[in-house]
C-alpha positions as CSV (number, residue, x, y, z in Angstrom):
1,X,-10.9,-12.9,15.1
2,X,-9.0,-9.7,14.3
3,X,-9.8,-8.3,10.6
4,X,-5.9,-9.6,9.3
5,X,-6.6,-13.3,10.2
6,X,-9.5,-12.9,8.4
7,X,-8.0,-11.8,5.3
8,X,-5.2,-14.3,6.0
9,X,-8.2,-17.2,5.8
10,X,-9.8,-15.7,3.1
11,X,-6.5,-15.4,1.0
12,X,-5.1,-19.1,1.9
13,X,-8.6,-20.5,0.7
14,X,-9.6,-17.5,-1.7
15,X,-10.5,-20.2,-4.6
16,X,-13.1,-21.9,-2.2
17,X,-14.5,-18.6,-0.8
18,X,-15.2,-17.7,-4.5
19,X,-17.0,-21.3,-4.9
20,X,-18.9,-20.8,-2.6
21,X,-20.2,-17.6,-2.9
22,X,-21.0,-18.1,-6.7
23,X,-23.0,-21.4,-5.0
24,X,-25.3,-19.4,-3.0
25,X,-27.4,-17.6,-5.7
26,X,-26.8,-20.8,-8.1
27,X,-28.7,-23.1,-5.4
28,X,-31.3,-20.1,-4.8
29,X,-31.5,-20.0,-8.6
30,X,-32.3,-23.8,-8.9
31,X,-34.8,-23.5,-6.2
32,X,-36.4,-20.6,-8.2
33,X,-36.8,-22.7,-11.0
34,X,-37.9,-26.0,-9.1
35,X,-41.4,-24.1,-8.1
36,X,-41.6,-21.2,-11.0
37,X,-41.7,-17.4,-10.7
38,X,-43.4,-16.2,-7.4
39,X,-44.4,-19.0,-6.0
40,X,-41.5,-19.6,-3.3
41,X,-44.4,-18.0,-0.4
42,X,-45.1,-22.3,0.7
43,X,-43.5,-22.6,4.3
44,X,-40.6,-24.1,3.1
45,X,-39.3,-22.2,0.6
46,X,-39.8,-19.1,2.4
47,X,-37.4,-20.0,5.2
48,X,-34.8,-21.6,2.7
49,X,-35.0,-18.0,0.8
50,X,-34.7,-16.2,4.1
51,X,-31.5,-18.4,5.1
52,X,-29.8,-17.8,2.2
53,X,-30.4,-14.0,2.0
54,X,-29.0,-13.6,5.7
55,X,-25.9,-16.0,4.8
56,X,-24.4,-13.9,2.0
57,X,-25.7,-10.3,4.0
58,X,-23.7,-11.7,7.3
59,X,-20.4,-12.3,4.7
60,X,-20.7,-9.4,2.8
61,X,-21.0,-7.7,5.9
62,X,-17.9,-9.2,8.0
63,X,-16.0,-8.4,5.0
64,X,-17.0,-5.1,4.5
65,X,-16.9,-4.6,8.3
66,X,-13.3,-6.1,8.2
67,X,-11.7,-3.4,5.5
68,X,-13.6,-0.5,7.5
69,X,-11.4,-1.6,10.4
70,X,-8.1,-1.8,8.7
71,X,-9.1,1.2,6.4
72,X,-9.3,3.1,9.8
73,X,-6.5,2.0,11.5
74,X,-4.7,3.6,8.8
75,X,-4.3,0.5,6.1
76,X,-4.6,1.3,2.6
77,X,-7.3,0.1,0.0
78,X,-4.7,-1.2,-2.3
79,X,-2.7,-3.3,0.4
80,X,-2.3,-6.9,-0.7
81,X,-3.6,-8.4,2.6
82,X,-7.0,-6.9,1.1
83,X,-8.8,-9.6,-0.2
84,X,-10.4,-7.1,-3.0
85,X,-11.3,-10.0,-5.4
86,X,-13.2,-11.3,-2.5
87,X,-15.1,-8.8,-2.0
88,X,-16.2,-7.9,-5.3
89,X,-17.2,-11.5,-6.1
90,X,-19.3,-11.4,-2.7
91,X,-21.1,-8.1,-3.4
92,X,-22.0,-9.9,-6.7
93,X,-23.8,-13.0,-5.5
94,X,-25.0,-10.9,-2.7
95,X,-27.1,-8.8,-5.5
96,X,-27.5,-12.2,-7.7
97,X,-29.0,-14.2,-4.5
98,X,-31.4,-11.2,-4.1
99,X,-32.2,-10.7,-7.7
100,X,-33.1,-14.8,-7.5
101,X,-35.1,-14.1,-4.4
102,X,-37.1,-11.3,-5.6
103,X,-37.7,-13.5,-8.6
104,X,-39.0,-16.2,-6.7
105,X,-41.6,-14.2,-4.2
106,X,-41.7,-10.6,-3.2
107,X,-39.7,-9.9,0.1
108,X,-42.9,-8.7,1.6
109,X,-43.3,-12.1,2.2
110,X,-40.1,-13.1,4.3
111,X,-40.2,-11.5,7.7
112,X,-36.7,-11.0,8.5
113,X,-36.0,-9.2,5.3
114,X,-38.4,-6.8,4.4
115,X,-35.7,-4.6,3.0
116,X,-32.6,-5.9,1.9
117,X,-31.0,-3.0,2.6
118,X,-32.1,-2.0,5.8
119,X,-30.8,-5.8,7.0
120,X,-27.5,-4.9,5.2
121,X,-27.1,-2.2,7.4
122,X,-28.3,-3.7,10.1
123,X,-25.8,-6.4,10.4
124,X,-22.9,-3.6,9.4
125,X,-23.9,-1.6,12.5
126,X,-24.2,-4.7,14.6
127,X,-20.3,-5.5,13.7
128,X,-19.1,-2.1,13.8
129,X,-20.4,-1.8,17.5
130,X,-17.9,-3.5,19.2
């Protein structure tokens, strides 16, 4: 999928993208709260946490990954194909879902994301390589 289908999808279905993504740190927020503060290390809130960390890292980085590519091909930031609103509501729940998590245990205690950062990156460099 090139990086203007994307935006296409992301345009014709914008309202749903935006539900969804303020879903994702309101469902880690509610598990937060079903087990109290730091004590999401049991087995399965652990892997829950860790899913939902990588699910809004993966979009924030397609979309990110997506208006690098069109930003180098020699698109512009203010182009209306750029779904801007988008991306700003997804860098949001991305730092809302890993406020929640943090909340709920120390990410120490998840494997796959020691460092939210470093995973951010991660996925950014693994899209960028092809």
């Amino acid at each position: 999928m090139m990086y203007d289908q994307l935006f296409q999808l992301l345009s014709a279905y914008r309202r749903g993208a935006i539900i969804l993504l303020a879903l994702i740190p309101t469902i880690t927020f509610g598990m937060s709260w079903i087990h109290g503060v730091y004590d999401g290390r049991s087995a399965p809130w652990r892997q829950l946490y860790a899913l939902a960390v990588h699910l809004v890292t993966l979009a924030l980085a397609t979309v990110v990954a997506a208006v690098a590519l069109h930003l180098y091909e020699g698109g512009g930031w203010s182009d209306p194909s750029v779904p801007r609103v988008v991306l700003y509501v997804l860098l949001g729940s991305w730092v809302l879902t890993l406020l929640t998590v943090k909340r709920a245990l120390d990410f120490r205690y998840i494997a796959t994301v020691r460092n939210p950062l470093v995973l951010l990156l991660g996925w950014l460099a693994g899209w960028t390589a092809g």
